[in-house]
N, CA, C, O and CB atoms as a CASP TS submission, in Angstrom:
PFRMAT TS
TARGET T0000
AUTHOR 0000-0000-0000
METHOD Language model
MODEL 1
PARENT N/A
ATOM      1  N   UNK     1       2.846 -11.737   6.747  1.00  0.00           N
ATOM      2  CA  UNK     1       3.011 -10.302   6.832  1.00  0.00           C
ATOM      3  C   UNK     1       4.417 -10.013   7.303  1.00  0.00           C
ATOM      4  O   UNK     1       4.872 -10.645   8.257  1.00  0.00           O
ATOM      5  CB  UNK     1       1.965  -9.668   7.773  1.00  0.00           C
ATOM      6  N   UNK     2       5.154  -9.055   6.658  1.00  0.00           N
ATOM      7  CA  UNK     2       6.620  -8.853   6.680  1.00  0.00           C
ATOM      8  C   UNK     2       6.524  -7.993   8.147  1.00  0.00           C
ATOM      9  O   UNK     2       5.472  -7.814   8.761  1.00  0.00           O
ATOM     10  CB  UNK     2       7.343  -7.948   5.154  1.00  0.00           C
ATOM     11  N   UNK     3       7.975  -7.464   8.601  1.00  0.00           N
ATOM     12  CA  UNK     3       7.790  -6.288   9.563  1.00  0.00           C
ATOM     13  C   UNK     3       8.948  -5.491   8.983  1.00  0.00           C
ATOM     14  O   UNK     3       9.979  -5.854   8.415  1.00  0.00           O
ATOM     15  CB  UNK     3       7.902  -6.636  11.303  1.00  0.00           C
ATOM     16  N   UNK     4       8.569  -4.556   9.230  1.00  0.00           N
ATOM     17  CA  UNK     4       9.129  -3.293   8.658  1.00  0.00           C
ATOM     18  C   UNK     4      10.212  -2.737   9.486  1.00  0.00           C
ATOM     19  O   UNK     4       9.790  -1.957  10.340  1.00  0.00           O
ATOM     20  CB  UNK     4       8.067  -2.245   8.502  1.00  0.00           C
ATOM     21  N   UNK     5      11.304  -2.888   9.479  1.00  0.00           N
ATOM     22  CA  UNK     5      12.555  -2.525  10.265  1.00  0.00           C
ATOM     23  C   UNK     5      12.277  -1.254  10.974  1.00  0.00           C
ATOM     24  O   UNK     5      12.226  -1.132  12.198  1.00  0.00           O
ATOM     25  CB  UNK     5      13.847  -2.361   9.344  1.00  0.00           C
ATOM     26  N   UNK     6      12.064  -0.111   9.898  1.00  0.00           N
ATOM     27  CA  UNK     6      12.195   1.260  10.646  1.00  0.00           C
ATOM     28  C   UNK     6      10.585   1.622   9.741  1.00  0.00           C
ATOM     29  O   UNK     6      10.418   1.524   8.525  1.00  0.00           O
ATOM     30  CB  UNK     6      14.021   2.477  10.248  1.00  0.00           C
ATOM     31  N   UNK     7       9.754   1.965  10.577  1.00  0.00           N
ATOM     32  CA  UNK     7       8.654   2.871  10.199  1.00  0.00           C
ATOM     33  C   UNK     7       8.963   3.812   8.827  1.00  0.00           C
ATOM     34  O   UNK     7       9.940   4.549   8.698  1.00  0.00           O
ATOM     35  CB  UNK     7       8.379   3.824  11.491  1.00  0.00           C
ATOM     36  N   UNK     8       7.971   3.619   7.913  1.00  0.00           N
ATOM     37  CA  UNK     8       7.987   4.870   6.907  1.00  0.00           C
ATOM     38  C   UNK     8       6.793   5.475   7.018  1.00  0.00           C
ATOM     39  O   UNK     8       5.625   5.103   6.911  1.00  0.00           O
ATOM     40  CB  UNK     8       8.207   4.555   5.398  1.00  0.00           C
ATOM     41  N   UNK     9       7.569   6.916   7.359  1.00  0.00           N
ATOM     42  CA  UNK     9       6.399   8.306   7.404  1.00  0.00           C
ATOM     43  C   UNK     9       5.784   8.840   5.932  1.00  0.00           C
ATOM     44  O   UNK     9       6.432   9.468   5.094  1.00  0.00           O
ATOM     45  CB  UNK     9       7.274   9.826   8.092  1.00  0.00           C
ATOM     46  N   UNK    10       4.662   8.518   5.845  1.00  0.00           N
ATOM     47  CA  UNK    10       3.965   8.583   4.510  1.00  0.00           C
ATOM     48  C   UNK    10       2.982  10.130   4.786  1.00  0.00           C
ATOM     49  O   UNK    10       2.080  10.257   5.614  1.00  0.00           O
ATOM     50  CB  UNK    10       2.886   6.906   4.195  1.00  0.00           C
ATOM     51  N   UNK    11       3.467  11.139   3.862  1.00  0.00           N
ATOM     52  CA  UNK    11       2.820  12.349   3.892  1.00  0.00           C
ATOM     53  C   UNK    11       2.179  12.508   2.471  1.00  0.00           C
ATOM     54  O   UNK    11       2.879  12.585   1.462  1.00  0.00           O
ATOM     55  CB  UNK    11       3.804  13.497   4.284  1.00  0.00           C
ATOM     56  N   UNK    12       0.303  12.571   2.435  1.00  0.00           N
ATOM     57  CA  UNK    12      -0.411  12.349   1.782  1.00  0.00           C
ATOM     58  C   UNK    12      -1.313  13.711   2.116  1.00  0.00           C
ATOM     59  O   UNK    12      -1.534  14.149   3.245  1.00  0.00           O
ATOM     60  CB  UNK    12      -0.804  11.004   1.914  1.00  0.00           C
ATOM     61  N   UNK    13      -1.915  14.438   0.480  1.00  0.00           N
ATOM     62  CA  UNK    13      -2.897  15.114   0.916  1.00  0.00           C
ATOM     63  C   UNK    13      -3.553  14.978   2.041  1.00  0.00           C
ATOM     64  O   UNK    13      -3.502  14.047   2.845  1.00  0.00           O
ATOM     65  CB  UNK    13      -3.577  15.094   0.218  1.00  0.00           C
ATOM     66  N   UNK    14      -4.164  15.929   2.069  1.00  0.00           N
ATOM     67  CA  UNK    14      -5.467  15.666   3.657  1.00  0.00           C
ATOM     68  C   UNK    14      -6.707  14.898   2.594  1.00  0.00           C
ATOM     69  O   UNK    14      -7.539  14.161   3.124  1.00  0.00           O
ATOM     70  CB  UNK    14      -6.410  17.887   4.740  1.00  0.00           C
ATOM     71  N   UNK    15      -6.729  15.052   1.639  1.00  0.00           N
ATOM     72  CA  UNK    15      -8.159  15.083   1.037  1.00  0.00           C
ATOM     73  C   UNK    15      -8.162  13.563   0.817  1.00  0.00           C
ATOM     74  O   UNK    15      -9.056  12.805   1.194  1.00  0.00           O
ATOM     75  CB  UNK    15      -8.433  16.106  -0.454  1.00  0.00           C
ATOM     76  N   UNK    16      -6.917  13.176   0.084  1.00  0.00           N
ATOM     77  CA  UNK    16      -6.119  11.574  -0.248  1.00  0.00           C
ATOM     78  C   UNK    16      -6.355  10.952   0.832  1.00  0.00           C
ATOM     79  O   UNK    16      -7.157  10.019   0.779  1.00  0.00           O
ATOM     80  CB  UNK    16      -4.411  11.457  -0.510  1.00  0.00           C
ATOM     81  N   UNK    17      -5.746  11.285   2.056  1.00  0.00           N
ATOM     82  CA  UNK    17      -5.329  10.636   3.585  1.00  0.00           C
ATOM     83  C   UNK    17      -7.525  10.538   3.497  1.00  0.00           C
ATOM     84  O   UNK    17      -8.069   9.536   3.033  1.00  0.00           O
ATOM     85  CB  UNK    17      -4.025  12.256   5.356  1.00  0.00           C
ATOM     86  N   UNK    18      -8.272  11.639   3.979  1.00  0.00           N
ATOM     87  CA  UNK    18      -9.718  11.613   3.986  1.00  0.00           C
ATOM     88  C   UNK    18     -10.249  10.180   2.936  1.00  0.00           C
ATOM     89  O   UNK    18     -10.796   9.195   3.432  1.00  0.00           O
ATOM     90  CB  UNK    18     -10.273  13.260   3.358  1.00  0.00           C
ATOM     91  N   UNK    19     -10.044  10.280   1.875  1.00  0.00           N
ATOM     92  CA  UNK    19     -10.930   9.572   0.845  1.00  0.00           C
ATOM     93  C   UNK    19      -9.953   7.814   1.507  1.00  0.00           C
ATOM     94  O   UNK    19     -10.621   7.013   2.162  1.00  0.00           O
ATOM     95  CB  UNK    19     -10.632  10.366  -1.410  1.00  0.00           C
ATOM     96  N   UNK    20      -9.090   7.636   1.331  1.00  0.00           N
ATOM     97  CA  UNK    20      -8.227   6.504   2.104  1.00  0.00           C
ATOM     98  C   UNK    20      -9.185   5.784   3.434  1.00  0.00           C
ATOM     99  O   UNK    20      -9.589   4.621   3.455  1.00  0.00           O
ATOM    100  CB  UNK    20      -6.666   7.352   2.819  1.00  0.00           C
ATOM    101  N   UNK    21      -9.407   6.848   4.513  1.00  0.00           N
ATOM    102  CA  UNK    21     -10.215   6.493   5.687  1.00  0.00           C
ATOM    103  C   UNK    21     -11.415   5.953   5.322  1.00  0.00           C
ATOM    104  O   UNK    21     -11.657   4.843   5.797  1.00  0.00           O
ATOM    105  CB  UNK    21     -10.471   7.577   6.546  1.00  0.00           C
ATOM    106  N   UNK    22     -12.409   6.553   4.445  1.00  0.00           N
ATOM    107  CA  UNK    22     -13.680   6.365   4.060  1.00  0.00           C
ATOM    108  C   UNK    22     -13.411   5.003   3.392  1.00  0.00           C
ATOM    109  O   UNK    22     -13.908   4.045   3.985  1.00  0.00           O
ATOM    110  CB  UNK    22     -14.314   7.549   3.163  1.00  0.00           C
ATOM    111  N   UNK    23     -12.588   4.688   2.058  1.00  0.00           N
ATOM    112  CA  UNK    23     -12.727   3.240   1.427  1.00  0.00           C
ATOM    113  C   UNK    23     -12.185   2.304   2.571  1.00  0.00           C
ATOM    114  O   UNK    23     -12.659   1.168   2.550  1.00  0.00           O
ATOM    115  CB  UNK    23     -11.789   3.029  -0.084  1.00  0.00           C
ATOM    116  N   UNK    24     -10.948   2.681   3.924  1.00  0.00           N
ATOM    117  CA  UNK    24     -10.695   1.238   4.731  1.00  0.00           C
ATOM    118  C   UNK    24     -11.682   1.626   5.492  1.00  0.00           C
ATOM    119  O   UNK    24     -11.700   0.409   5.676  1.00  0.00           O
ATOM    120  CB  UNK    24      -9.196   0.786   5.551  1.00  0.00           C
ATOM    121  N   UNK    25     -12.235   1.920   5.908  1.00  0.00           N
ATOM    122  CA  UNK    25     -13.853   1.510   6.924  1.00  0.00           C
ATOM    123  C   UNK    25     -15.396   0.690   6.220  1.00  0.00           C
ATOM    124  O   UNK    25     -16.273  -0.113   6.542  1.00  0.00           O
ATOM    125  CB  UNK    25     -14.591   3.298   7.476  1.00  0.00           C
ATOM    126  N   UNK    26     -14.977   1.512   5.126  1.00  0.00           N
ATOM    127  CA  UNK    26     -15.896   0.859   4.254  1.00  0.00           C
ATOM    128  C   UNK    26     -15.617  -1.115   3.682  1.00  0.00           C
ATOM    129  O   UNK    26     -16.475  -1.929   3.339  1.00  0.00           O
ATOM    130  CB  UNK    26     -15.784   2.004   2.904  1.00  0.00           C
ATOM    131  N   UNK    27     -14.149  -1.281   3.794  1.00  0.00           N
ATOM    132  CA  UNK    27     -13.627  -2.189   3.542  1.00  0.00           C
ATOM    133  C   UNK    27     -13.185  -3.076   4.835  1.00  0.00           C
ATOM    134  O   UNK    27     -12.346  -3.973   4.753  1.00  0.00           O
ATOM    135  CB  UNK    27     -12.755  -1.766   2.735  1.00  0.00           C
ATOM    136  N   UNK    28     -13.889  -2.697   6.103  1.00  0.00           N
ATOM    137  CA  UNK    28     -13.605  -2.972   7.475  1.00  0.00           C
ATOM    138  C   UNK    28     -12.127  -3.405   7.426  1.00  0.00           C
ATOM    139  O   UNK    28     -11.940  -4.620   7.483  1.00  0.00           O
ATOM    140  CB  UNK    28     -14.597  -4.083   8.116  1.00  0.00           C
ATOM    141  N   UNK    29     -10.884  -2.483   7.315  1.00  0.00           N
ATOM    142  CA  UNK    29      -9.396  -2.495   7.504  1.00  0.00           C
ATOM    143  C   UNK    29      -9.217  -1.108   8.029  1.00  0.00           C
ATOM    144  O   UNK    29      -9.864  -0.079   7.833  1.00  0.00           O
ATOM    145  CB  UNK    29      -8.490  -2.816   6.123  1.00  0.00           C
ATOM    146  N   UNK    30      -7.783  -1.456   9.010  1.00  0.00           N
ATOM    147  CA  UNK    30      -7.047  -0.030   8.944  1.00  0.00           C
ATOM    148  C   UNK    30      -6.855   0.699   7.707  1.00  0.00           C
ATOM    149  O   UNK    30      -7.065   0.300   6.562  1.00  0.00           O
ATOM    150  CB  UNK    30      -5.733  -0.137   9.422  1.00  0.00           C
ATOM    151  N   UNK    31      -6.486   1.669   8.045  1.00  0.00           N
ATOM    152  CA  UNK    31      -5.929   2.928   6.970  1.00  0.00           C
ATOM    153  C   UNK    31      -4.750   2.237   6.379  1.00  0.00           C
ATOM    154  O   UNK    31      -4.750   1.926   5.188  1.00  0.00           O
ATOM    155  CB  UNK    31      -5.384   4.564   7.769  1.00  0.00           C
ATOM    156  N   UNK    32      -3.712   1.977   7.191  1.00  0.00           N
ATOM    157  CA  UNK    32      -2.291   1.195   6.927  1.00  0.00           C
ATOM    158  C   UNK    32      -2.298  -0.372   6.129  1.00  0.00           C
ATOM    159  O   UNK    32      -1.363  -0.848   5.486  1.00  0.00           O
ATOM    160  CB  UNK    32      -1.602   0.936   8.510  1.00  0.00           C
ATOM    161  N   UNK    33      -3.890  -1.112   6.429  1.00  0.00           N
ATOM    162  CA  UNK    33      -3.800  -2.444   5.710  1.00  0.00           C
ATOM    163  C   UNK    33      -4.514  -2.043   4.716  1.00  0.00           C
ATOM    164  O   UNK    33      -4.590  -3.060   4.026  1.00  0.00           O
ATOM    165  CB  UNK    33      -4.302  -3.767   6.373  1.00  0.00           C
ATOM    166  N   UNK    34      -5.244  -1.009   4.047  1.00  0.00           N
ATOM    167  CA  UNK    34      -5.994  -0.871   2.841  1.00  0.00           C
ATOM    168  C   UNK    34      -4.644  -0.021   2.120  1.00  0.00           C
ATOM    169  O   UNK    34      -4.558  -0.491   0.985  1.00  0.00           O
ATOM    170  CB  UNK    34      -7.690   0.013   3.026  1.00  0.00           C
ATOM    171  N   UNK    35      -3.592   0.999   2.305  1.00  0.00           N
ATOM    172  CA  UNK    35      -2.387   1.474   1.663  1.00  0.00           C
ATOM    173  C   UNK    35      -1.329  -0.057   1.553  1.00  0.00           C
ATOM    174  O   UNK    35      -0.714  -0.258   0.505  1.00  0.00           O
ATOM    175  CB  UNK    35      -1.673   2.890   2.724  1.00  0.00           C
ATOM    176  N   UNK    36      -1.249  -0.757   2.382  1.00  0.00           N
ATOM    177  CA  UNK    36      -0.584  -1.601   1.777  1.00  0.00           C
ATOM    178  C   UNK    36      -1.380  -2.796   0.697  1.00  0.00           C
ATOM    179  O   UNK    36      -0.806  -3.586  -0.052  1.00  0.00           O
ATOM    180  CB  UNK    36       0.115  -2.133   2.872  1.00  0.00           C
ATOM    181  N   UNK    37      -2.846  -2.631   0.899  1.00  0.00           N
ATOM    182  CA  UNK    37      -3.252  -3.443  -0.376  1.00  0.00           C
ATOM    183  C   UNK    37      -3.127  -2.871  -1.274  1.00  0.00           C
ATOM    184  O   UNK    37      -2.390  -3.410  -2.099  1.00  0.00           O
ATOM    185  CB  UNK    37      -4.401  -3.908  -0.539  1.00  0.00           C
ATOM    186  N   UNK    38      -3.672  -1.621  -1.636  1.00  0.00           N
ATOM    187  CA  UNK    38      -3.247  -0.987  -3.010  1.00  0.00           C
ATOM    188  C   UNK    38      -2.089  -0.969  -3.670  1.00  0.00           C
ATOM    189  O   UNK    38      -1.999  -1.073  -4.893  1.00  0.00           O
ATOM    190  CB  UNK    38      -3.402   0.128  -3.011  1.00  0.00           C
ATOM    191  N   UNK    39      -0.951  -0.809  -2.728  1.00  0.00           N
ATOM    192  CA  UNK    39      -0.164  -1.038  -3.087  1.00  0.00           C
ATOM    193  C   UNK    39       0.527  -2.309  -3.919  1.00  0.00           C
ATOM    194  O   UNK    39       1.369  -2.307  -4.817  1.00  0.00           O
ATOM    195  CB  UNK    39       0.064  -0.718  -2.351  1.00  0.00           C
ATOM    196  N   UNK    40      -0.246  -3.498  -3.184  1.00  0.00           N
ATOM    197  CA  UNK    40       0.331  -4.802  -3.486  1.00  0.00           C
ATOM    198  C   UNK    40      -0.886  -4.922  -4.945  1.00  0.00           C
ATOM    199  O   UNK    40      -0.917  -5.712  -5.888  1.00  0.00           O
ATOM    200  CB  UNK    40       0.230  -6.181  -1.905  1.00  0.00           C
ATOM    201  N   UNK    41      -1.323  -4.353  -4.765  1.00  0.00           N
ATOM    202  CA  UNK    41      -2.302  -4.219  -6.313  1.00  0.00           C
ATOM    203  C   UNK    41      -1.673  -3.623  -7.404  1.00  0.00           C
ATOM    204  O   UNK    41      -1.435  -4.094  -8.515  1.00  0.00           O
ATOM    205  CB  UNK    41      -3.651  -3.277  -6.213  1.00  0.00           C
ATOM    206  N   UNK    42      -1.410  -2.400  -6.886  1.00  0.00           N
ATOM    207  CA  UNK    42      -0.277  -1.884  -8.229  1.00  0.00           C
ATOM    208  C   UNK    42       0.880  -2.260  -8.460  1.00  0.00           C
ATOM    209  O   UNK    42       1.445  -1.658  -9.374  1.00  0.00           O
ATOM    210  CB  UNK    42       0.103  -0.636  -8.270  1.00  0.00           C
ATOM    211  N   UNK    43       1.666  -3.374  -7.741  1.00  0.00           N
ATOM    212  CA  UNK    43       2.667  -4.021  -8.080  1.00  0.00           C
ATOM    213  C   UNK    43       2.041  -5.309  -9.402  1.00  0.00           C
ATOM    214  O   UNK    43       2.272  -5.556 -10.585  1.00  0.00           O
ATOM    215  CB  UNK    43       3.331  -4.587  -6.571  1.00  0.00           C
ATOM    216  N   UNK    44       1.104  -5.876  -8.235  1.00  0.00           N
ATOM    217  CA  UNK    44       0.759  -7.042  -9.457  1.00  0.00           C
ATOM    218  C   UNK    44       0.668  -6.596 -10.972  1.00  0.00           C
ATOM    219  O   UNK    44       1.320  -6.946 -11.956  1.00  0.00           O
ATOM    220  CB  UNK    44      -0.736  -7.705  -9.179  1.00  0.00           C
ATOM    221  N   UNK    45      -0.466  -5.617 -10.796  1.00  0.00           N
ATOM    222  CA  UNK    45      -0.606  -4.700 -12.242  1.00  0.00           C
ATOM    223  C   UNK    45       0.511  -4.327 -12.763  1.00  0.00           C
ATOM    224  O   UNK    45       0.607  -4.444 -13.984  1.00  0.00           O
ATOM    225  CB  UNK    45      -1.325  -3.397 -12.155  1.00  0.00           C
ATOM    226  N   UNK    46       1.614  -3.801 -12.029  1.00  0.00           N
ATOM    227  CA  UNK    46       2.833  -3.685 -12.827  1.00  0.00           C
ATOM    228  C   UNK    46       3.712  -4.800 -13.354  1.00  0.00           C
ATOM    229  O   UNK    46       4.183  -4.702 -14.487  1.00  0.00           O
ATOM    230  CB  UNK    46       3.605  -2.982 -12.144  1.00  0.00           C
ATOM    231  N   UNK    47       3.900  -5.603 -12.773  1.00  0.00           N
ATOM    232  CA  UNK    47       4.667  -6.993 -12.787  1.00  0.00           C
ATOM    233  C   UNK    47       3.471  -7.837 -14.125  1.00  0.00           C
ATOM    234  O   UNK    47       3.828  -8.854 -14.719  1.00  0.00           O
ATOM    235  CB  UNK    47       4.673  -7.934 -10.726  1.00  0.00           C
ATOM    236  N   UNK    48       2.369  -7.297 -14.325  1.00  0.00           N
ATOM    237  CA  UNK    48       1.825  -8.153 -14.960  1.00  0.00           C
ATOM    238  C   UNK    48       1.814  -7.478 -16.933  1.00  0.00           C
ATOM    239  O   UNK    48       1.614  -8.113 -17.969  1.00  0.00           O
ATOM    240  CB  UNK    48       0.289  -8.382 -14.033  1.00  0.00           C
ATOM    241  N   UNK    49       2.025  -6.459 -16.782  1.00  0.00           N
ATOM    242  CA  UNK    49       2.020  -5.255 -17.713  1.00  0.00           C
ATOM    243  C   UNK    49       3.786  -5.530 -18.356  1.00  0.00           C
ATOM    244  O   UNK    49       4.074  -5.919 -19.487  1.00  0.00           O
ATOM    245  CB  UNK    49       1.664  -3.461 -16.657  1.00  0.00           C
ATOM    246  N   UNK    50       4.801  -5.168 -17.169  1.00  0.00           N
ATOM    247  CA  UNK    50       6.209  -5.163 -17.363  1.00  0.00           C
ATOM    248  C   UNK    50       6.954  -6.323 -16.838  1.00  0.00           C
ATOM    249  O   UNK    50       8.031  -6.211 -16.252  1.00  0.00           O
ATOM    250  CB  UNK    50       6.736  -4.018 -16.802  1.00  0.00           C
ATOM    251  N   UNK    51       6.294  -7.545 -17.086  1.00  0.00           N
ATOM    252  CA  UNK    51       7.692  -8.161 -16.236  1.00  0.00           C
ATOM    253  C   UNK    51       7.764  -8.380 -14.508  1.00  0.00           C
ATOM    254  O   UNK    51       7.433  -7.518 -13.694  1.00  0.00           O
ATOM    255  CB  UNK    51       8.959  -7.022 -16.535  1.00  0.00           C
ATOM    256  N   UNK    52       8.258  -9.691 -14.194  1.00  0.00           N
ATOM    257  CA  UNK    52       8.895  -9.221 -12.743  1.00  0.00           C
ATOM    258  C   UNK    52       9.714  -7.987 -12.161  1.00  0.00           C
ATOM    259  O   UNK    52      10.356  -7.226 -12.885  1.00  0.00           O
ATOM    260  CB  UNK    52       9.697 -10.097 -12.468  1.00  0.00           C
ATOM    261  N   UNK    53       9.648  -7.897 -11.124  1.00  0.00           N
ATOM    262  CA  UNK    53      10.376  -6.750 -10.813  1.00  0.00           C
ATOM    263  C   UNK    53      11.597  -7.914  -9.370  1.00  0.00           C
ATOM    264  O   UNK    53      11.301  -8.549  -8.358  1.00  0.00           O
ATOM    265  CB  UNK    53       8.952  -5.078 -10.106  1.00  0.00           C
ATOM    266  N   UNK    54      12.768  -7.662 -10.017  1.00  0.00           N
ATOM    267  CA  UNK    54      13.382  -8.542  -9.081  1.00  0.00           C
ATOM    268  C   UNK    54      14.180  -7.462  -7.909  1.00  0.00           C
ATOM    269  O   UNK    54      14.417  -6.256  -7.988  1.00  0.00           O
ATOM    270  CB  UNK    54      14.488  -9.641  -9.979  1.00  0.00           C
ATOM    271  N   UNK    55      14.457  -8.431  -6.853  1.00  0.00           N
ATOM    272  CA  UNK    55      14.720  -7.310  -5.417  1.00  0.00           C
ATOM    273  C   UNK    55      15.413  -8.663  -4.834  1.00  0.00           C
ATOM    274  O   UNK    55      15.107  -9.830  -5.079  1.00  0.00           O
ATOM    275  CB  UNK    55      12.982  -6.433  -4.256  1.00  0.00           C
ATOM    276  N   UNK    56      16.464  -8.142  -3.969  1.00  0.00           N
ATOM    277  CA  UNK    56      17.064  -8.675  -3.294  1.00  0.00           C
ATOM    278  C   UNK    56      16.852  -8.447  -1.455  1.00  0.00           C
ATOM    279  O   UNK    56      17.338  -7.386  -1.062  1.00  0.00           O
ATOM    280  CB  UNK    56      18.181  -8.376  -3.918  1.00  0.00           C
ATOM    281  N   UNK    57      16.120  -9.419  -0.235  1.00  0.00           N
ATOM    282  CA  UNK    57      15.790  -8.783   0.503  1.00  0.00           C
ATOM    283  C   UNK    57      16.637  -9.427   1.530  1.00  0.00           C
ATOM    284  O   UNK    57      16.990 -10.605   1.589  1.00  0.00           O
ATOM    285  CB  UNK    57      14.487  -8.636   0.557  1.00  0.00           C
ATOM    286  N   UNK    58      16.966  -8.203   2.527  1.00  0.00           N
ATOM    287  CA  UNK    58      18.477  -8.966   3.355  1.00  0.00           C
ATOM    288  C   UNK    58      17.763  -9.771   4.016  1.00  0.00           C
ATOM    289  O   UNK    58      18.290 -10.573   4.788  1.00  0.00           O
ATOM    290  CB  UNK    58      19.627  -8.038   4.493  1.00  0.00           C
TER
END
């Protein structure tokens, strides 16, 4: 698990942020480790659709 230099403030519907809470409890995770799985889900899906996605990380 990486660490994140400076916090990013993520502003999400209320209804989004609501339905989010319900699937990570349901998925026994934080709110913050079920947004970063999805996330790492829609990368794969993308990377798997388009290609790598290359990044340079300091």
């Amino acid at each position: 698990m990486g660490v994140q230099a400076a916090p990013y403030s993520l502003r999400l519907e209320p209804e989004t942020m609501a339905k989010l809470r319900v699937t990570a409890k349901k998925n026994g995770r934080s709110v913050n480790k079920e947004i970063e799985i999805i996330v790492q889900q829609y990368l794969e899906n993308y990377e798997q659709e388009k290609g790598p996605i290359e990044v340079k990380i300091p």
